[in-house]
N, CA, C and O atoms as a Tripos MOL2 file, in Angstrom:
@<TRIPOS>MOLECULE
protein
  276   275    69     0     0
PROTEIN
NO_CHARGES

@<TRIPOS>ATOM
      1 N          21.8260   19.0860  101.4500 N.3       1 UNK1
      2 CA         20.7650   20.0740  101.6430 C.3       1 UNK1
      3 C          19.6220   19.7800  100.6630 C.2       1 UNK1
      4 O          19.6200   18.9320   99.7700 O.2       1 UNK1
      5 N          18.8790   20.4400  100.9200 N.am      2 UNK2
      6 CA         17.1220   20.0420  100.6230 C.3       2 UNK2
      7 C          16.4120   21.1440  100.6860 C.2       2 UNK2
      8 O          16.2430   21.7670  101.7340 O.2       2 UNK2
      9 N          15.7360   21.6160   99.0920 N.am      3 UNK3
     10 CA         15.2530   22.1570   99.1040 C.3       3 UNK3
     11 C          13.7280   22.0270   98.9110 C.2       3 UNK3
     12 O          13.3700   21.0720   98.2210 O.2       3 UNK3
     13 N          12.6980   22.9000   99.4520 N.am      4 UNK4
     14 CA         11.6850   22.3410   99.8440 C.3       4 UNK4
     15 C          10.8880   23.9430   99.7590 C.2       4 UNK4
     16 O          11.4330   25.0280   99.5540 O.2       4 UNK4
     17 N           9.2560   23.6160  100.0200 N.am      5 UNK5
     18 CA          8.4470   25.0190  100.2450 C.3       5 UNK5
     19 C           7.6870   24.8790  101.2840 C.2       5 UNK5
     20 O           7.0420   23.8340  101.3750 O.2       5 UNK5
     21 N           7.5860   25.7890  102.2110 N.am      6 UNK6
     22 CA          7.0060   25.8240  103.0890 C.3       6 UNK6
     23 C           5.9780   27.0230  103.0930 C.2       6 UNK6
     24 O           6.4070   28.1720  102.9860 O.2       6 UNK6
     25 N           4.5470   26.7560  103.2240 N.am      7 UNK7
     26 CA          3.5790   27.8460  103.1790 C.3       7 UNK7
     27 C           3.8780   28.8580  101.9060 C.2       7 UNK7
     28 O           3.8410   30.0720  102.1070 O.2       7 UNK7
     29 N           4.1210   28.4290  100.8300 N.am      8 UNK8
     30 CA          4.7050   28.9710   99.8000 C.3       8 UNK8
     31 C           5.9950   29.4400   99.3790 C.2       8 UNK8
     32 O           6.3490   29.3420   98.2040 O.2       8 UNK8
     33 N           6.6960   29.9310  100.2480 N.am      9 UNK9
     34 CA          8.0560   30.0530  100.1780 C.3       9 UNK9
     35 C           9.1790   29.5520  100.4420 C.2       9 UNK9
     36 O           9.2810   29.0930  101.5800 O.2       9 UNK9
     37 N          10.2860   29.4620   99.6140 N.am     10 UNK10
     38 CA         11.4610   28.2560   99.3570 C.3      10 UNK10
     39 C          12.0670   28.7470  100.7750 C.2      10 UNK10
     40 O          11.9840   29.7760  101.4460 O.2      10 UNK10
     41 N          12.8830   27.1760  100.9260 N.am     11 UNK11
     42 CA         13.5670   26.7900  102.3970 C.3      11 UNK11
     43 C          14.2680   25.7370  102.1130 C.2      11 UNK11
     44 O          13.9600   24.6270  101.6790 O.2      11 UNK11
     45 N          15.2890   26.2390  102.4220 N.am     12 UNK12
     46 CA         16.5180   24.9140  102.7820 C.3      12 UNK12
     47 C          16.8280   24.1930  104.2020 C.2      12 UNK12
     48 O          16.9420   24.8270  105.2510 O.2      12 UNK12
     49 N          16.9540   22.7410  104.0940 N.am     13 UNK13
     50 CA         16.9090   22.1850  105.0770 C.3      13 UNK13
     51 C          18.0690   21.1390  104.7230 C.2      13 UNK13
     52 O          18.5630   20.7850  103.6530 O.2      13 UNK13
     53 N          18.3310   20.7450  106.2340 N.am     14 UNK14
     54 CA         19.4570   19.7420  106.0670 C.3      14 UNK14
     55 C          19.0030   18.3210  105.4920 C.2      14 UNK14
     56 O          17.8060   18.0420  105.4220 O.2      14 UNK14
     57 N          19.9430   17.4840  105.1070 N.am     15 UNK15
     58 CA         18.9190   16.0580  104.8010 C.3      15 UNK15
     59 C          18.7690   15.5110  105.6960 C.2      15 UNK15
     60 O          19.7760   15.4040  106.3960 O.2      15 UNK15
     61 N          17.7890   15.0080  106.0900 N.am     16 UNK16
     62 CA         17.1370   14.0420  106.8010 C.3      16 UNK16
     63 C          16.2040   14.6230  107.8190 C.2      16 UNK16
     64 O          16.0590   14.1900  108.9630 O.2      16 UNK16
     65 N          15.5460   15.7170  107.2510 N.am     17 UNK17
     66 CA         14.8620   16.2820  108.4560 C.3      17 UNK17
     67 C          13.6660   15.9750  108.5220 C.2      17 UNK17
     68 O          12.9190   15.8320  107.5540 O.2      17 UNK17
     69 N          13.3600   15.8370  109.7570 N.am     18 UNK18
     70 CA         11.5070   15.2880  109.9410 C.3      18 UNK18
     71 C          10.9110   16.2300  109.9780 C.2      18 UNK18
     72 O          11.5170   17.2940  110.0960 O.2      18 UNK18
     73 N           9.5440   16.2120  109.8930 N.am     19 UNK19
     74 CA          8.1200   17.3280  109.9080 C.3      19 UNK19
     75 C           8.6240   17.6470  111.5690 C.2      19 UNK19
     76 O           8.8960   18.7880  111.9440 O.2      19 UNK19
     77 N           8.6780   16.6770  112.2910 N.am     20 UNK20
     78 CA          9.2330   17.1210  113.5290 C.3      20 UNK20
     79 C          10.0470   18.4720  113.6720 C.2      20 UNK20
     80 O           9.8600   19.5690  114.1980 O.2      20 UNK20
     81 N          11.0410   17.8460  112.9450 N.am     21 UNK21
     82 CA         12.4710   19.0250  113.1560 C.3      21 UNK21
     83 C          11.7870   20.2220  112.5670 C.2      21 UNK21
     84 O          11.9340   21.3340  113.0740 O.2      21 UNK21
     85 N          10.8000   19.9550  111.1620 N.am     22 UNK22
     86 CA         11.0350   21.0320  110.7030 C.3      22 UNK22
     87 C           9.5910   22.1730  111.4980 C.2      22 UNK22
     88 O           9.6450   23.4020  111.4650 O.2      22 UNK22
     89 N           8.6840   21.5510  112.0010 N.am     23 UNK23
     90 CA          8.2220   22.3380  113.2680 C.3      23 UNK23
     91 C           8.9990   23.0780  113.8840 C.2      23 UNK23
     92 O           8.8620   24.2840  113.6790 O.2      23 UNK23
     93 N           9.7490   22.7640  114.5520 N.am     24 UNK24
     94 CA         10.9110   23.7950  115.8110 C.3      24 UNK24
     95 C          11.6370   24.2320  114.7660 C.2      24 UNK24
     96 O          11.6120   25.4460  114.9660 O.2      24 UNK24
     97 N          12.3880   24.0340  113.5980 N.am     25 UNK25
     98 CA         12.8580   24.9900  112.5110 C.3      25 UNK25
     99 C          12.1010   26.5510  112.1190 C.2      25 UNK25
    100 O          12.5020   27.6110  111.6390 O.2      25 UNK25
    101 N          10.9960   26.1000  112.5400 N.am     26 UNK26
    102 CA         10.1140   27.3540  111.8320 C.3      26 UNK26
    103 C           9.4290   27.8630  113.0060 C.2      26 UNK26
    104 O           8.4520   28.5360  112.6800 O.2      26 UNK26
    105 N           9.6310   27.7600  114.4660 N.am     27 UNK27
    106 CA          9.2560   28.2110  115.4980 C.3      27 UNK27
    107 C           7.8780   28.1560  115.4240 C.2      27 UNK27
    108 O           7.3490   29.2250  115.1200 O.2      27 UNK27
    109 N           7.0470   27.0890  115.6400 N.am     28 UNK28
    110 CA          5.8550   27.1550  115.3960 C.3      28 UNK28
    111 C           5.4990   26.9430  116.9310 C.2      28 UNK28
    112 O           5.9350   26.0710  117.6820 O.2      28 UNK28
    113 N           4.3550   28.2330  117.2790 N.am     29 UNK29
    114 CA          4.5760   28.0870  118.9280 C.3      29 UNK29
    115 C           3.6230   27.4320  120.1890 C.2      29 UNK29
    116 O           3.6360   27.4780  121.4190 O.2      29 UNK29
    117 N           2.6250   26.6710  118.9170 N.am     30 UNK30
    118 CA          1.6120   26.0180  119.7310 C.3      30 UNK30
    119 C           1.4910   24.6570  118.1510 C.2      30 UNK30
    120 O           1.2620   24.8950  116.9650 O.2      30 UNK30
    121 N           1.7400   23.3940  118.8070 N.am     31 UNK31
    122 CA          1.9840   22.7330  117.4570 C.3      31 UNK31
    123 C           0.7990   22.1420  117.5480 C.2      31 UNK31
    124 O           0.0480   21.9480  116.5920 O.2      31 UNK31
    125 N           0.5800   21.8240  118.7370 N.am     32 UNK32
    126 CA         -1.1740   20.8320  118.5800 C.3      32 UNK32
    127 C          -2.2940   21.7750  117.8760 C.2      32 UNK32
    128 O          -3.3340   21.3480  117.3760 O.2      32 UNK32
    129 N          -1.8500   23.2710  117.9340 N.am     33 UNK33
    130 CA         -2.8820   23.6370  117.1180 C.3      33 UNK33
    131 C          -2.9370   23.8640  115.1390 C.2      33 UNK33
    132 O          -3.7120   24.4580  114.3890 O.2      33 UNK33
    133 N          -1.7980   23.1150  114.9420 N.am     34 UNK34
    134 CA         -1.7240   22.8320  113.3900 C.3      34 UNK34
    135 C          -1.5930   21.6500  112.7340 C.2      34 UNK34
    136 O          -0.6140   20.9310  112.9350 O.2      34 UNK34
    137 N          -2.3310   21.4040  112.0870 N.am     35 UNK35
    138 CA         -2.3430   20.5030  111.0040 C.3      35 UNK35
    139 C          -1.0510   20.5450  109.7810 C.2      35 UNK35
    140 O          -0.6330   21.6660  109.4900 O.2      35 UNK35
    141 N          -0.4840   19.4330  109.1380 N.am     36 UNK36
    142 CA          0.5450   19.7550  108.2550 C.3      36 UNK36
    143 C          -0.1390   18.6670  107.1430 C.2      36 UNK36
    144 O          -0.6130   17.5310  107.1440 O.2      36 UNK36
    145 N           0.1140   19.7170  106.2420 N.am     37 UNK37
    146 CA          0.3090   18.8860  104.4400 C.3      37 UNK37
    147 C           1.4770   18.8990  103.8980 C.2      37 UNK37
    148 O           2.3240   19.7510  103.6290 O.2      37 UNK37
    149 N           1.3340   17.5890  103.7720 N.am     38 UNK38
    150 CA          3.0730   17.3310  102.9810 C.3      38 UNK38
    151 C           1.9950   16.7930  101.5290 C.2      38 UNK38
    152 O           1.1110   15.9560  101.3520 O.2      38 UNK38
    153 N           2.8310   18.0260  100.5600 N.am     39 UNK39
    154 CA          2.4520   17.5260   99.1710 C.3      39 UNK39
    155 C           1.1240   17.1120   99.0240 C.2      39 UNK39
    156 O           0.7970   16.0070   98.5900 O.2      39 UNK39
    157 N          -0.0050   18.4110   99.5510 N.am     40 UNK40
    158 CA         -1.1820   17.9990   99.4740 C.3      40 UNK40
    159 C          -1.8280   17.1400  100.3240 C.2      40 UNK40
    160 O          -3.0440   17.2710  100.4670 O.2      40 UNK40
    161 N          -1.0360   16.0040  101.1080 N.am     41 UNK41
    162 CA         -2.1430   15.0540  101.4340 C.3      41 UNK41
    163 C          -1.8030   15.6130  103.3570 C.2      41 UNK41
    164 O          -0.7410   15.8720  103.9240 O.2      41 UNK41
    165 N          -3.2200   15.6110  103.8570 N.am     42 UNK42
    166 CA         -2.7290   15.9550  105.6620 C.3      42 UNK42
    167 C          -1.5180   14.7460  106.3580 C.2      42 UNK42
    168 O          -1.0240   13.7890  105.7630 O.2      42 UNK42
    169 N          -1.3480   15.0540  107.3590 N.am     43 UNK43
    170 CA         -0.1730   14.2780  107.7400 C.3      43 UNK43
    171 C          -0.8760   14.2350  109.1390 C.2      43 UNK43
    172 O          -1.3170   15.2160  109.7380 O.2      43 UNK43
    173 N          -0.9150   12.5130  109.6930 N.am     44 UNK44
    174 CA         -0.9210   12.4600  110.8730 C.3      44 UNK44
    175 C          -0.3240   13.0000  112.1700 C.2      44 UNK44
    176 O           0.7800   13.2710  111.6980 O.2      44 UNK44
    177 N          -0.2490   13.2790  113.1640 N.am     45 UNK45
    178 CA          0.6800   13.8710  113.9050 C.3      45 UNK45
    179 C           1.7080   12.9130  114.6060 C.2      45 UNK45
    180 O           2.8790   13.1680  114.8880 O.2      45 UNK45
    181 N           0.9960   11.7330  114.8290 N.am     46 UNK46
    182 CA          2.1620   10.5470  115.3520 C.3      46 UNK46
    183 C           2.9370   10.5690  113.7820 C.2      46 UNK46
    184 O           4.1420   10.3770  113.9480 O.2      46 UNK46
    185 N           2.8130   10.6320  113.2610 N.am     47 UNK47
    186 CA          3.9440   10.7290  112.0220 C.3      47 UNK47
    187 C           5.0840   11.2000  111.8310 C.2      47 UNK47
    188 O           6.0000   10.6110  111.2570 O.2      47 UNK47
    189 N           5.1450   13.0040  112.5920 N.am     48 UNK48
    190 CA          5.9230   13.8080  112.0880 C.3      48 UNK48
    191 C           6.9980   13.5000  112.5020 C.2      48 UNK48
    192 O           7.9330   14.1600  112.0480 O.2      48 UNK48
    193 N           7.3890   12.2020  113.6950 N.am     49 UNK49
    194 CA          8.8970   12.3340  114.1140 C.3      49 UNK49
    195 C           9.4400   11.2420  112.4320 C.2      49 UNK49
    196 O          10.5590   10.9970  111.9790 O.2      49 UNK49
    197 N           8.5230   10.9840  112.1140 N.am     50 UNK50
    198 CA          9.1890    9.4970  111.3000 C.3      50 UNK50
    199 C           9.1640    9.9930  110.1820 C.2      50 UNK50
    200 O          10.1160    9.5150  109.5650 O.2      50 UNK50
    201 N           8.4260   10.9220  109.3510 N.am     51 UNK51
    202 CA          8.4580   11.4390  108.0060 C.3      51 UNK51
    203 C           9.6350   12.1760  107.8090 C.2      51 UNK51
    204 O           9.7300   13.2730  108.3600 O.2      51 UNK51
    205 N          10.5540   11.7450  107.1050 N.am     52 UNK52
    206 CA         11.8020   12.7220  106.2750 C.3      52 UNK52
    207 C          11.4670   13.3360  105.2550 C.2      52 UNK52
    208 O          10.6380   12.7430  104.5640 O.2      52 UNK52
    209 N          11.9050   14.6020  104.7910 N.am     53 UNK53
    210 CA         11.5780   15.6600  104.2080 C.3      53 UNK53
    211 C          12.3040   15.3680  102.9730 C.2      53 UNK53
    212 O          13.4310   14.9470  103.2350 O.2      53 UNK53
    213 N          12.0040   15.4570  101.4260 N.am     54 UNK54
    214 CA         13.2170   15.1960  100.7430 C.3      54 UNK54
    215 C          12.8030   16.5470   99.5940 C.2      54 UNK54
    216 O          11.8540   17.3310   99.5700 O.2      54 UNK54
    217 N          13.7950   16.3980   98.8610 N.am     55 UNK55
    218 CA         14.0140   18.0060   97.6080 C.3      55 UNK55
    219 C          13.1070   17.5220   97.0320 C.2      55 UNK55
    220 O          12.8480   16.3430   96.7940 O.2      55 UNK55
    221 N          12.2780   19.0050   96.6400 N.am     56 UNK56
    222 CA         10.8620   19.5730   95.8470 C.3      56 UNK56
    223 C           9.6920   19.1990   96.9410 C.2      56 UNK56
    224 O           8.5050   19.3840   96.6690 O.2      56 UNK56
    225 N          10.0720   18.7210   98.0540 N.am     57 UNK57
    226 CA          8.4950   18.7770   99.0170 C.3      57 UNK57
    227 C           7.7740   20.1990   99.1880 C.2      57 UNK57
    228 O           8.4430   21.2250   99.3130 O.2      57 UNK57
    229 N           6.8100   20.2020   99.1880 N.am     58 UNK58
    230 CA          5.9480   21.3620   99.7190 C.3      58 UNK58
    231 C           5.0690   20.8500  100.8790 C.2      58 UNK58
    232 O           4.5610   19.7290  100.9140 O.2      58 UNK58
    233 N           4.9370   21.9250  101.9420 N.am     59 UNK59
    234 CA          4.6850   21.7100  103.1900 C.3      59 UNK59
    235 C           3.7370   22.9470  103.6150 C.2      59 UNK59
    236 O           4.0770   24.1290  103.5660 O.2      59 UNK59
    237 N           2.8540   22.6000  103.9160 N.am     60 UNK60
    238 CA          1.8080   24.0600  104.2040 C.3      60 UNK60
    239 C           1.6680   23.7480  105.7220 C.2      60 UNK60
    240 O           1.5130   22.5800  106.0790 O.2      60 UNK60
    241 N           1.7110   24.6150  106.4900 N.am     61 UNK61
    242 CA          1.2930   24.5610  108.0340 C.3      61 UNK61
    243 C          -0.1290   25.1340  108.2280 C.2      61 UNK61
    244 O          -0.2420   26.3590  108.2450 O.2      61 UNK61
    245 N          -1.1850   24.3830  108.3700 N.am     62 UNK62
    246 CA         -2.3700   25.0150  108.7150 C.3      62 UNK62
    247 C          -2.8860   25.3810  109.8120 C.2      62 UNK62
    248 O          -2.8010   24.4590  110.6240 O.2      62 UNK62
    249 N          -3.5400   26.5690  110.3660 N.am     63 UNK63
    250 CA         -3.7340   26.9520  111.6250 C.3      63 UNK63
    251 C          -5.6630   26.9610  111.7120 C.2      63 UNK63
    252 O          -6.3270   27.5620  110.8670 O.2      63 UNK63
    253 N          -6.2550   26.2360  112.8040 N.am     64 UNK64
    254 CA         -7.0370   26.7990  112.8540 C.3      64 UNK64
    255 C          -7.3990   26.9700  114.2250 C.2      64 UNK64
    256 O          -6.9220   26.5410  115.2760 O.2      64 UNK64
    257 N          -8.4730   27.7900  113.9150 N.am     65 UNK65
    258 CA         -8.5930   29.2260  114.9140 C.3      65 UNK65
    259 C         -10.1840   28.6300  115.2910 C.2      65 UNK65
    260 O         -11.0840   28.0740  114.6600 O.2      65 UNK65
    261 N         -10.0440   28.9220  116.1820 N.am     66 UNK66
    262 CA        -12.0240   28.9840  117.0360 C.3      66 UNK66
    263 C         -12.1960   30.1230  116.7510 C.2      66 UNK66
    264 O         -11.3690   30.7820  116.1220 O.2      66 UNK66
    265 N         -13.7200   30.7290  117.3170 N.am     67 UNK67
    266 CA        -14.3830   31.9200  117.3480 C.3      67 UNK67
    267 C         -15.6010   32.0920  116.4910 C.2      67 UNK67
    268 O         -16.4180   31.1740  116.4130 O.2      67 UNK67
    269 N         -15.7630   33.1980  115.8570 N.am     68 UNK68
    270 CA        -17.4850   33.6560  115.6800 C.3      68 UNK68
    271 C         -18.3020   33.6110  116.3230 C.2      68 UNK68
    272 O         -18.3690   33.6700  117.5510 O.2      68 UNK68
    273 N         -19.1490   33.4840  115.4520 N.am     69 UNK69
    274 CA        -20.5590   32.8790  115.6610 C.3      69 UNK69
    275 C         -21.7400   32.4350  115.1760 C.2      69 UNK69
    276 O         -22.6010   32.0060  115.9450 O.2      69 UNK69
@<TRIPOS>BOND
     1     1     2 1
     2     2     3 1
     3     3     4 2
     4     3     5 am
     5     5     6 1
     6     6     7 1
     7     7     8 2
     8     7     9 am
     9     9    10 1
    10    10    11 1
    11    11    12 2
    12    11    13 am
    13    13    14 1
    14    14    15 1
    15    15    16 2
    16    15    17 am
    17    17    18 1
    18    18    19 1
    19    19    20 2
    20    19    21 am
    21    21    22 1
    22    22    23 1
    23    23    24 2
    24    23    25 am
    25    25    26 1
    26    26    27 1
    27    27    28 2
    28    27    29 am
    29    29    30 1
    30    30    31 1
    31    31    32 2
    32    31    33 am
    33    33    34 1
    34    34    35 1
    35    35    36 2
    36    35    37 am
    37    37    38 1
    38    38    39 1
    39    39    40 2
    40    39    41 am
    41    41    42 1
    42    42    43 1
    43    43    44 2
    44    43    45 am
    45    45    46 1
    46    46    47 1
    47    47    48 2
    48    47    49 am
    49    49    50 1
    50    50    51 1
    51    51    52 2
    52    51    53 am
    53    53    54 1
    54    54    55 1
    55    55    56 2
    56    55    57 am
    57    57    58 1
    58    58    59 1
    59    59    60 2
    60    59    61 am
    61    61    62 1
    62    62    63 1
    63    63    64 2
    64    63    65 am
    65    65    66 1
    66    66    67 1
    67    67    68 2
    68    67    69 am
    69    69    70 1
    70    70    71 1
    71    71    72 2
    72    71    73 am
    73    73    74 1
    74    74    75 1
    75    75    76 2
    76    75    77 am
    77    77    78 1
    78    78    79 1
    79    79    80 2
    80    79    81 am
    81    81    82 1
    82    82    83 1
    83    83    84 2
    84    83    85 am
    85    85    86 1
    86    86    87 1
    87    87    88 2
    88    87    89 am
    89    89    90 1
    90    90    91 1
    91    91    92 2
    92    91    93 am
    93    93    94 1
    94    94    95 1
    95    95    96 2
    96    95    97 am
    97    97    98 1
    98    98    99 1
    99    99   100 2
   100    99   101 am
   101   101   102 1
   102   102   103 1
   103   103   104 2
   104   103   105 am
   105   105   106 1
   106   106   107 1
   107   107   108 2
   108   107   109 am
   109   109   110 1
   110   110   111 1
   111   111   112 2
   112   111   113 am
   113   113   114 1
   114   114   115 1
   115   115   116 2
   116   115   117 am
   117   117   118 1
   118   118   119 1
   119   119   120 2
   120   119   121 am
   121   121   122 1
   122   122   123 1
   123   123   124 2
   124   123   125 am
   125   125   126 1
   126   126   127 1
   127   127   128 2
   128   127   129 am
   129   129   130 1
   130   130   131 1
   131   131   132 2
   132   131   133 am
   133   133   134 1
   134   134   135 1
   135   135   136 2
   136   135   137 am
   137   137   138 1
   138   138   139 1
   139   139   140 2
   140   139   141 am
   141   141   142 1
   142   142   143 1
   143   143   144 2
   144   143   145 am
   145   145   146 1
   146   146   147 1
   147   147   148 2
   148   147   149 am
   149   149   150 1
   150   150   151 1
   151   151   152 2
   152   151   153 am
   153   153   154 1
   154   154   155 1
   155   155   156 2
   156   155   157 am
   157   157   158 1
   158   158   159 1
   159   159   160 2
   160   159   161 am
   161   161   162 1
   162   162   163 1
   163   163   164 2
   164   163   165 am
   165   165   166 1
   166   166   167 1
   167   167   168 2
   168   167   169 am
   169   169   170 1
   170   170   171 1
   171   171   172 2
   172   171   173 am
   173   173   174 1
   174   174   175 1
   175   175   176 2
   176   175   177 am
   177   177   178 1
   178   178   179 1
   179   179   180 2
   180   179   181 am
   181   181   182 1
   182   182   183 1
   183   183   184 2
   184   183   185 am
   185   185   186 1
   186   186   187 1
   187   187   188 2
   188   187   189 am
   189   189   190 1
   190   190   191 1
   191   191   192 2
   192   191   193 am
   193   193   194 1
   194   194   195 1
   195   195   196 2
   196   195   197 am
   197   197   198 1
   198   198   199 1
   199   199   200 2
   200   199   201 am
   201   201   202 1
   202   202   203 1
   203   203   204 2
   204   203   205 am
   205   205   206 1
   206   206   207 1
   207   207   208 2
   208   207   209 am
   209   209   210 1
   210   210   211 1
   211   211   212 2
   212   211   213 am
   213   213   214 1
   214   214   215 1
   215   215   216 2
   216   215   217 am
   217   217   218 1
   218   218   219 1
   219   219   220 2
   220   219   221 am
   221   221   222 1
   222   222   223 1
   223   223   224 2
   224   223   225 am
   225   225   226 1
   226   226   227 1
   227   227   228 2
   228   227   229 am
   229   229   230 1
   230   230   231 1
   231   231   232 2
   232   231   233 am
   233   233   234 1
   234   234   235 1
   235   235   236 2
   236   235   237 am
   237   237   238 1
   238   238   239 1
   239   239   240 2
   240   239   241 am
   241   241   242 1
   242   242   243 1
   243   243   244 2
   244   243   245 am
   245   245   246 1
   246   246   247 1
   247   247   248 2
   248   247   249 am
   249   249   250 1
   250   250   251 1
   251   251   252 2
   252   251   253 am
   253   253   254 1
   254   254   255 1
   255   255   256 2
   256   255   257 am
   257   257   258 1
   258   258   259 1
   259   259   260 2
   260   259   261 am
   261   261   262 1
   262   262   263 1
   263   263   264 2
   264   263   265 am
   265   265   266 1
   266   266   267 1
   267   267   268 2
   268   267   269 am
   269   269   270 1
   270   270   271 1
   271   271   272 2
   272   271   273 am
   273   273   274 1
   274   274   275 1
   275   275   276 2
@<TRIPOS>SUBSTRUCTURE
     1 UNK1         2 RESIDUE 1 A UNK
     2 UNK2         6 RESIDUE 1 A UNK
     3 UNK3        10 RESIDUE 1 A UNK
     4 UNK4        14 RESIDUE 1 A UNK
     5 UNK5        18 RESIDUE 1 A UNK
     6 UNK6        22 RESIDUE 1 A UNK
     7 UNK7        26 RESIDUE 1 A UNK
     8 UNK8        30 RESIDUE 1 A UNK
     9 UNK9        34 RESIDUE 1 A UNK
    10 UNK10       38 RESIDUE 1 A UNK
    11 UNK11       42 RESIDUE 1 A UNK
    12 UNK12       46 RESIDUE 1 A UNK
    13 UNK13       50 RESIDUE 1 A UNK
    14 UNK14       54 RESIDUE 1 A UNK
    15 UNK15       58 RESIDUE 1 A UNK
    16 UNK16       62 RESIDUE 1 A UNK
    17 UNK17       66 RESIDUE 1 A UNK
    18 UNK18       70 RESIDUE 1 A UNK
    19 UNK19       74 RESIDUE 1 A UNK
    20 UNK20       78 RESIDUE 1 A UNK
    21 UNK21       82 RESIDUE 1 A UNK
    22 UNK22       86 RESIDUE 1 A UNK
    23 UNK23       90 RESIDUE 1 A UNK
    24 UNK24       94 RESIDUE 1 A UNK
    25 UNK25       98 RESIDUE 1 A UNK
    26 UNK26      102 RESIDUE 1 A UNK
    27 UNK27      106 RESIDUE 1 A UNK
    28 UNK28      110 RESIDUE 1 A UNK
    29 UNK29      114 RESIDUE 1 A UNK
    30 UNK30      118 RESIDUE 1 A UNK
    31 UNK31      122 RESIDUE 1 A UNK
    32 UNK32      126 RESIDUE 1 A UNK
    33 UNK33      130 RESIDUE 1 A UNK
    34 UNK34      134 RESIDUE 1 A UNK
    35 UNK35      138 RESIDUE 1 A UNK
    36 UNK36      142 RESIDUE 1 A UNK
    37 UNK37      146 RESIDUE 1 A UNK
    38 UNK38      150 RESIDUE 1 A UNK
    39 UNK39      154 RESIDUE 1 A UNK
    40 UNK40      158 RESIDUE 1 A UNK
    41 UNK41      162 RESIDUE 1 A UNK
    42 UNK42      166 RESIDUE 1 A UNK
    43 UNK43      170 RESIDUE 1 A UNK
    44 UNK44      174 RESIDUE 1 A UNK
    45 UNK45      178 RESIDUE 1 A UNK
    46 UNK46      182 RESIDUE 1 A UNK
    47 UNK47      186 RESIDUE 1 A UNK
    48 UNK48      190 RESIDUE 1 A UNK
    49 UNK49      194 RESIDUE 1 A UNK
    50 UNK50      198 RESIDUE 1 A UNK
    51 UNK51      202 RESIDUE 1 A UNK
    52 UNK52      206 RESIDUE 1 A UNK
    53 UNK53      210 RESIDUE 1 A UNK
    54 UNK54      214 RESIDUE 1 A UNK
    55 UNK55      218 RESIDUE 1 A UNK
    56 UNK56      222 RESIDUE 1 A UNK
    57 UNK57      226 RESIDUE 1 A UNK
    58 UNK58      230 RESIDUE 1 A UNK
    59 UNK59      234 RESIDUE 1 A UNK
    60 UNK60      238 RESIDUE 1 A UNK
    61 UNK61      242 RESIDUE 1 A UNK
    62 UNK62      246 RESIDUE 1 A UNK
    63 UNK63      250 RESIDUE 1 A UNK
    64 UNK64      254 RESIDUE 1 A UNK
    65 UNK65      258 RESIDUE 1 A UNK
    66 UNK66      262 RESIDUE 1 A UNK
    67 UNK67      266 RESIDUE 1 A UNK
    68 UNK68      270 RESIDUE 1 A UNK
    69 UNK69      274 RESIDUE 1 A UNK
């Protein structure tokens, strides 16, 4: 197990989990509309099946939104 932060708060994960897995881990329900930082730096999206997650990562899921004006 692997502990890790996600959007600020601690999460355990199994080892070897991808940004992939850990998308559908966290029910994220439209994925093309987020961006992911692993440890600060953005993360491609062809990436996420191949990136493994390892203990002390931090992971922010960013959402953005259209609208105004």
């Amino acid at each position: 197990m692997a502990k890790i932060t996600v959007n600020g708060k601690s999460q355990e994960i199994e080892d070897n989990t991808t940004l992939a897995k850990l998308i559908s881990l966290n029910n994220i329900s439209q994925p093309d509309m987020v961006s992911i930082q692993l440890n600060e730096e953005f993360i491609l999206k062809n990436d996420y099946e191949s990136i493994l997650l390892k203990d002390s990562d931090t992971v922010d899921f960013l959402y953005f939104m259209g609208g105004g004006q």
